[in-house]
GUGUNU-176468 format. One record per residue (C-alpha): residue in one letter; x, y, z. Coordinates in steps of 0.02 Angstrom, whole numbers, plus 50000, padded with zeros to 5 digits. Layout:
BEGIN
AXYZ/...
This chain:
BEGIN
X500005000050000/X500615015749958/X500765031550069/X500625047949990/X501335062050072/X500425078549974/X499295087450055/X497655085149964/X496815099250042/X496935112049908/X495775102749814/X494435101949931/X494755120349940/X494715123849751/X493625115949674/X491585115649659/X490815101349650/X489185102649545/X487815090249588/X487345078649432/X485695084149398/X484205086149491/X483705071149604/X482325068449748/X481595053549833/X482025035549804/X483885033149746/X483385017549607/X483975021249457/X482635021749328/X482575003249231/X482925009249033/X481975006048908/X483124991948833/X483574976048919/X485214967748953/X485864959448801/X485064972948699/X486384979848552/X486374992548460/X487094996948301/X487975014248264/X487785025248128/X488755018547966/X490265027847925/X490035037047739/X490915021947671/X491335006347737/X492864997947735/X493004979547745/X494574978047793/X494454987947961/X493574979848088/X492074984448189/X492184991348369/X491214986548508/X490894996848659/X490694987948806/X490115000848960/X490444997649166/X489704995049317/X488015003249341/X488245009849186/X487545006149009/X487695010148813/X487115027048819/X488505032348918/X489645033548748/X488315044948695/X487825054648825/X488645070548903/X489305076048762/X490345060448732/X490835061648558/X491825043548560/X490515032648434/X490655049048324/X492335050148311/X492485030148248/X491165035348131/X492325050248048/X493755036848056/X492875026047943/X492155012848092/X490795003648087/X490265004348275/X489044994648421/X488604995248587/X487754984448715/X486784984348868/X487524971249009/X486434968049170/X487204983849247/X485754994449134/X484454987649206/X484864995849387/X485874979549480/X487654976249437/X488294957349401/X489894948849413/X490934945149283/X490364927249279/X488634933649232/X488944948349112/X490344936949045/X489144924748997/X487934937648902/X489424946948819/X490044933348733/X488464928848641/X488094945548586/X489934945948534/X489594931248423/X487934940648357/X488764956248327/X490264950348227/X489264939248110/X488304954448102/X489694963848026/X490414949047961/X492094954548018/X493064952448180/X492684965248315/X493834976548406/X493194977848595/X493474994748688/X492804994048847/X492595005848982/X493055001649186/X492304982449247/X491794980249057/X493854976349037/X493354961749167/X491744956949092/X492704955948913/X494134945948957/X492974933749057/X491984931948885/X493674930048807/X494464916148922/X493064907448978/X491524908048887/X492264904348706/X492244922048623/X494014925348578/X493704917348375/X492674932848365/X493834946348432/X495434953848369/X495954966748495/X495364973548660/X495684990648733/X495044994348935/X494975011148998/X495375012649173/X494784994249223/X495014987449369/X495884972949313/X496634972549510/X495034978149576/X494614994849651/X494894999149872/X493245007649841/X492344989849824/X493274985949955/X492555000450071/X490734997150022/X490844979950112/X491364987750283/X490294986250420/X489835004250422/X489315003950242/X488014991050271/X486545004550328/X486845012850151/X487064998750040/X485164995450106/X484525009450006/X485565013149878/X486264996349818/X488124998149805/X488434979249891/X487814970149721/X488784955449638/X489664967049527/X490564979649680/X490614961749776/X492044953949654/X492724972149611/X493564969349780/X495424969249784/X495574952449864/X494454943049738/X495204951849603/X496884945549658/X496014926849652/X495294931149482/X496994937549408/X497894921049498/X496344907849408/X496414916549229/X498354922949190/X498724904249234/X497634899149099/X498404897448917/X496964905648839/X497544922348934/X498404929748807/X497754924348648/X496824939648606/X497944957948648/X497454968448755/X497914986648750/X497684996048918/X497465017448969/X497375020649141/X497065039349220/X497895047649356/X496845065049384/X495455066149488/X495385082949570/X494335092449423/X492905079249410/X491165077549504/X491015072849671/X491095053649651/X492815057149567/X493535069849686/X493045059949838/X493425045949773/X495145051349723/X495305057349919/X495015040349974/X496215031449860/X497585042049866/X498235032949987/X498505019249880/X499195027849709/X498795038249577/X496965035549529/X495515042749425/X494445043249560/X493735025749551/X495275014649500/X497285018849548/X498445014949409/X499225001649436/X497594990849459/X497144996349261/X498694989649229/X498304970449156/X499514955049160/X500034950149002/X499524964148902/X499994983048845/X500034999248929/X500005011748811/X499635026048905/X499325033949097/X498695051349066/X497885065349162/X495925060549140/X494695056249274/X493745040049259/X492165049149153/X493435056449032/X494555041449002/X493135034648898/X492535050648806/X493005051848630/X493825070248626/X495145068048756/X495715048548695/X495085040348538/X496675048448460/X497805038648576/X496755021048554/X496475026848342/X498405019048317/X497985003048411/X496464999148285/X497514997948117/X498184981748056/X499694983948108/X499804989648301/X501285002048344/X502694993248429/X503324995948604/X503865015748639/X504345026148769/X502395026848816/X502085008748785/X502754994248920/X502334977548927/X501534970749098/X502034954649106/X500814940249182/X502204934149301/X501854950449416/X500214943349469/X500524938249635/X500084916249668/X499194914049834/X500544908049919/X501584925149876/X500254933349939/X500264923350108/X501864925450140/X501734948050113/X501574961650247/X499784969550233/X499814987850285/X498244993750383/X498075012450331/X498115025650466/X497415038150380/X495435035850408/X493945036250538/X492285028250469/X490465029550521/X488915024050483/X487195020150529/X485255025950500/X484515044450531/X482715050650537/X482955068750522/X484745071650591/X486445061450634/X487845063550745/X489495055750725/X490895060150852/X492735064650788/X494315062050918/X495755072650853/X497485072950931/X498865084450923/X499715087850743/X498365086850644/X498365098250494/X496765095150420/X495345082050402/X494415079350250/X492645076350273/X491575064950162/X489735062250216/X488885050650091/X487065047750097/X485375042050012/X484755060750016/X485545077450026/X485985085950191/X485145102750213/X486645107450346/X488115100350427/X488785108950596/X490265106350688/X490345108850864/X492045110750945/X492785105751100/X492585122651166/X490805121951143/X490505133451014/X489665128650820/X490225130150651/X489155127050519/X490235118750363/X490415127050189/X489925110350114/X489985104449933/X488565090649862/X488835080949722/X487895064649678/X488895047449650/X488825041449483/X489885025349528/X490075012249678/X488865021249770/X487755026749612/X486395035049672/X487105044749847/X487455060749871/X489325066349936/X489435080350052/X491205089450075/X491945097250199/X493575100750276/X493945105150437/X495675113650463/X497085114650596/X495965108250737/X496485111350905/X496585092050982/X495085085851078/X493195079551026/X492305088450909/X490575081550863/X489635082850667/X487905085650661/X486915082750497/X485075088350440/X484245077150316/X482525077150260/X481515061750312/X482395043050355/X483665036450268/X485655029750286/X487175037050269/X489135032250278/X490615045050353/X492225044650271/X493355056550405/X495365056550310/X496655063650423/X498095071250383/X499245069650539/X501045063250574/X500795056350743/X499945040350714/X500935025150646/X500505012650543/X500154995650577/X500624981250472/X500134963550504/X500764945250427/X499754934850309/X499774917650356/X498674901850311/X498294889050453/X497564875150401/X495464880150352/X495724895750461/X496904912350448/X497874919150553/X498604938950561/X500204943250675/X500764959750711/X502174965250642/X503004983550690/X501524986350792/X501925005450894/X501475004251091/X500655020451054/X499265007751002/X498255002851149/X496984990651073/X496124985650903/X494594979150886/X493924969350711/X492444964150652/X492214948050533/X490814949650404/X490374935350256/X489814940650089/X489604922750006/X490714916649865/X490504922949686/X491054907749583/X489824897849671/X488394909849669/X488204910649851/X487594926949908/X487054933850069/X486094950450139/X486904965450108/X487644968450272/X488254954650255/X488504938950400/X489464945250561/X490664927250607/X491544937450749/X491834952750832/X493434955450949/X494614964751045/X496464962551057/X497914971951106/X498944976750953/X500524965050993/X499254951551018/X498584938150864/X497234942250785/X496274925650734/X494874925050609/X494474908650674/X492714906650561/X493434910250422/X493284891550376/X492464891950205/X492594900050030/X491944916550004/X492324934150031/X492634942550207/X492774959550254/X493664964650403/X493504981550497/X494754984450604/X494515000750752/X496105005250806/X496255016350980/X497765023351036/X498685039651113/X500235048251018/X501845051751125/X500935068151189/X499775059851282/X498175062351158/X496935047751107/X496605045750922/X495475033350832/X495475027450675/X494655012050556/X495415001550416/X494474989750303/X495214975050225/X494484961350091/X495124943650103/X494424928849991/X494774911550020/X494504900349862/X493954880649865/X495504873849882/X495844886050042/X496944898349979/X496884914850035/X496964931049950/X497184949150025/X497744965549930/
C-alpha cells in the first residue's frame, strides 16, 4: 500500500463540486427502456471499409450504452469520421443491479458472436472500467476470443478497486440498504477477489491469445464529486482517476500504452482519447515506445506470495455509519498535529446542513459541497467538507436530512503522529491467522469485526450487510485470529484502532480490509 505524502487539501479548497442533475426521493435508478443483452448498432461511416474491423463498446458498472453517447461524449462519432463501423451493448448493469463478471461474461460473449457475424468481420472491443473484466471473462472462459481481434480497457480494474473494498465495511452496510452499492458486481470488484481472479485466469493458456491494449488515468481533482472523493480516498494507495489507481488498470500480460491526466468519466470520452486508442485499431499495432511497456503476467502475485506479504492497515481514516430520521451525529477524536481532516458524508439524500461543534463548545456550520455518485455508490449524494488545523480534543458533526434514510462517514486525516500498523499473512490450516508486525505501543487496542459476503464463483450470496462470524478485541502486539473464516467466500474485516500519540492524546481510526479464500483454501488479501 502506498503512502502519499501531498497534502490534498487544496483541492477540497478549490474546486466546486456541481451536483449531477436534479434528484429527489428514492435513489433507484430508473430501469431503461432496453434490456440487458440489447445491442445497438451505430451510425455507418460514409463508406465502409472491409478491411477495418468493427468496434464494440462495452460500458461499466452501473452503467450502460448510452454512456458513449451521452454528456457530450463524442467517442462513437469520432469512429464514425475514422471510417468505423461501431456497436454498443447493454450488460445487466443497465437495468439498475450490477453482476459479476461470471454473469455479464456469459451475456457478452453471445452478443459478441451476434455482433461480429453481424458485421461479418472480427470486432475490436473497447471497453470502459469492469467492462475490461466482463470482456476478458467472455474472452477466456466463455469461448468468444474466434470473434475478437483486439481489446482496449479504459481505466479497468483489472486489480480491483479499494472503493469495492470500502462498500463491504461494516459501516457501509446501513447505506448499501438503500442505495445498492453491495451488488455482485462491487462484491468481486474487491481487491482480494480480484487478486484470486487475476491468479485463476493469467494461469490459463487462453490468457493471452487475444491483445489487450490498456489506458489508465491519474487525475481526479477536476471531476464530480464521486471522482474527487473518490480520488481522496484512494490516494492513499496511488495515483487514481477517482474510482481505479493505476496500477490496478494495469493488466498481466498485456499493453500499457498510456497513463494520462483524465478522470474516470473522461478516460472513455471520445475528445480527450480516441486519438491515443485510433493507432491501436490499424492492422498493424505500433510497437513498444517510450509510452508503451509490457506488463508481464508473472507480476500477478500466486496465493502463496500473497501469504507470505506484509499487509499495511492504513492510518489515515475514521469511518461511520448508521440510520438517521431527520438528523445524525457522528463524534470525531483529534489529537495533536493534525493539519487538516477531510470530510466525506455520503448519503441516500442530501443534507440541508452540517455543523461542527468544537471542544470549546462553540458551532460552526460547514461550507459544504454536494455532488451525487455516479459510481460504487451510484445514486448517493457526497457532502464535503474540511475542517482545518483543529485544536486536539472531541469535536462532534451534526447533519440535517430530510426524512429517514442511511448514510456512511468517510473522516481522512492528515496527521504525522499516528503510525502505521502492518500485520503478517499467514494460512493455518481452514482458518487464517494475522500477526503483528512493527506494531507502535502508542497503540492501545484494536478491535475487528468479521463479516461474510458469500462466494461469487459459486453463486452464494448473502444480505447486504452481510453475516457478522466474529467481533473482537485485542491488544495490538496480540494475534488476531479470524477463526470462522473456515469456508470459501469473501470476508471483510474492519479493524478500530484506539491509541494515544507520545503527547499523551487519544486518536481513533478504522481500516477495512477484503480477504477471499478460494475452494481449495487459499487465501487472497490486497
Amino acid at each position: 500500500m502506498k503512502k502519499l505524502t501531498v497534502l490534498m487539501l487544496i483541492f477540497l479548497l478549490s474546486v466546486t463540486l456541481v451536483p449531477v442533475g436534479a434528484f429527489a426521493g428514492s435513489t433507484t435508478p430508473e430501469a431503461p427502456k432496453d434490456p440487458a443483452g440489447s445491442w445497438f448498432e451505430g451510425p455507418p461511416p460514409t463508406h465502409v471499409d472491409p478491411a477495418k474491423p468493427a468496434l464494440l463498446f462495452v460500458h461499466g458498472l452501473n452503467s450502460s450504452a448510452e454512456v458513449w453517447t451521452k454528456n457530450n461524449n463524442d467517442m462513437l462519432q469520432r469512429a464514425r469520421d475514422a471510417g468505423y463501423q461501431t456497436a454498443t451493448i447493454n450488460l445487466y448493469d443497465a437495468n439498475g443491479t450490477s453482476q459479476d463478471m461470471w454473469e455479464n461474461g456469459k451475456l457478452l460473449a453471445d452478443k459478441i458472436k451476434v455482433i461480429s457475424n453481424h458485421f461479418g468481420k472480427k470486432l475490436i472491443i473497447i471497453a470502459h472500467s469492469k467492462g475490461g473484466v466482463d470482456t476478458q471473462t467472455a474472452l477466456v472462459y466463455n469461448g468468444a476470443a474466434p470473434y475478437v481481434q483486439r481489446v482496449i480497457t479504459l481505466s479497468s480494474p483489472h486489480h480491483g478497486s479499494q472503493l469495492a473494498d470500502l462498500a463491504y465495511s461494516s459501516w457501509a452496510g446501513w447505506l448499501a440498504d438503500i442505495v445498492g452499492s453491495q451488488n455482485p458486481g462491487t462484491s468481486t470488484l474487491q481487491t482480494s477477489y480480484m487478486k484470486y481472479f487475476r491468479n485463476k485466469t493469467d494461469a490459463l493458456s487462453n490468457a493471452t491469445t487475444i491483445p489487450f491494449f490498456t489506458f489508465a488515468g491519474d487525475n481526479w481533482s477536476g471531476g464530480t464529486a464521486s471522482y474527487i472523493m473518490g480520488g481522496l480516498y484512494l490516494s492513499t494507495f496511488g495515483k487514481n482517476d477517482g474510482v481505479v489507481i493505476v496500477d490496478n488498470a494495469k493488466l498481466p500480460g498485456g499493453r500499457v500504452v498510456k497513463v494520462g491526466s483524465w478522470d474516470h468519466a473522461k478516460v472513455r470520452t471520445g475528445s480527450y482519447v480516441f486519438s491515443l486508442i485510433l493507432p491501436y485499431l490499424q492492422a498493424n499495432t505500433p510497437a513498444l515506445n517510450q509510452e508503451t511497456e509490457a506488463f508481464s503476467a508473472a507480476s500477478s502475485l500466486t496465493a502463496s506470495a500473497v501469504q507470505a506479504t506484509y499487509s499495511e492497515i492504513d492510518n489515515s481514516y475514521f469511518i461511520r455509519g448508521g440510520d438517521y430520521d431527520g438528523k445524525a451525529s457522528e463524534t470525531l477524536t483529534v489529537e495533536n498535529g493534525v493539519q487538516s481532516i477531510d470530510l466525506d458524508w455520503i448519503s441516500d439524500k442530501r443534507v440541508s446542513k452540517l455543523e461542527l461543534t468544537k471542544p470549546d463548545g462553540t458551532t460552526e456550520l460547514l461550507n459544504v459541497k454536494a455532488g451525487r455518485d455516479e459510481e460504487i455508490f451510484a445514486g448517493a449524494w457526497h457532502h464535503s467538507a474540511v475542517i482545518t488545523n483543529p485544536q486536539p480534543g472531541i469535536y462532534k458533526l451534526n447533519a440535517v436530512i430530510a426524512d429517514r434514510g442511511a448514510y456512511l462517514l468517510i473522516a481522512r486525516y492528515h496527521a504525522v503522529q499516528v503510525p502505521e500498523l502492518k500485520y503478517n499473512l499467514n494460512a493455518v490450516g481452514p482458518k487464517l491467522n494475522m500477526k503483528s508486525q512493527d506494531s507502535s505501543a502508542s497503540v492501545t487496542q484494536v478491535t475487528y469485526q468479521v463479516q461474510y459476503y458469500g462466494d461469487p464463483q459459486q453463486g452464494v450470496t448473502t444480505a447486504s450487510k452481510g453475516l457478522t462470524l466474529q467481533q473482537k478485541t485485542v491488544n495490538p502486539t496480540g494475534q488476531i485470529e479470524l477463526s470462522k473464516a473456515d469456508k470459501p467466500g469473501i470476508y471483510s474485516v474492519t479493524y478500530e484502532i484506539n491509541g494515544t500519540t507520545a503527547a499523551g492524546y487519544p486518536y481513533r481510526r478504522t481500516a477495512v480490509q477484503s480477504i477471499y479464500i478460494d475452494a481449495d483454501g487459499n487465501k487472497y488479501v490486497d
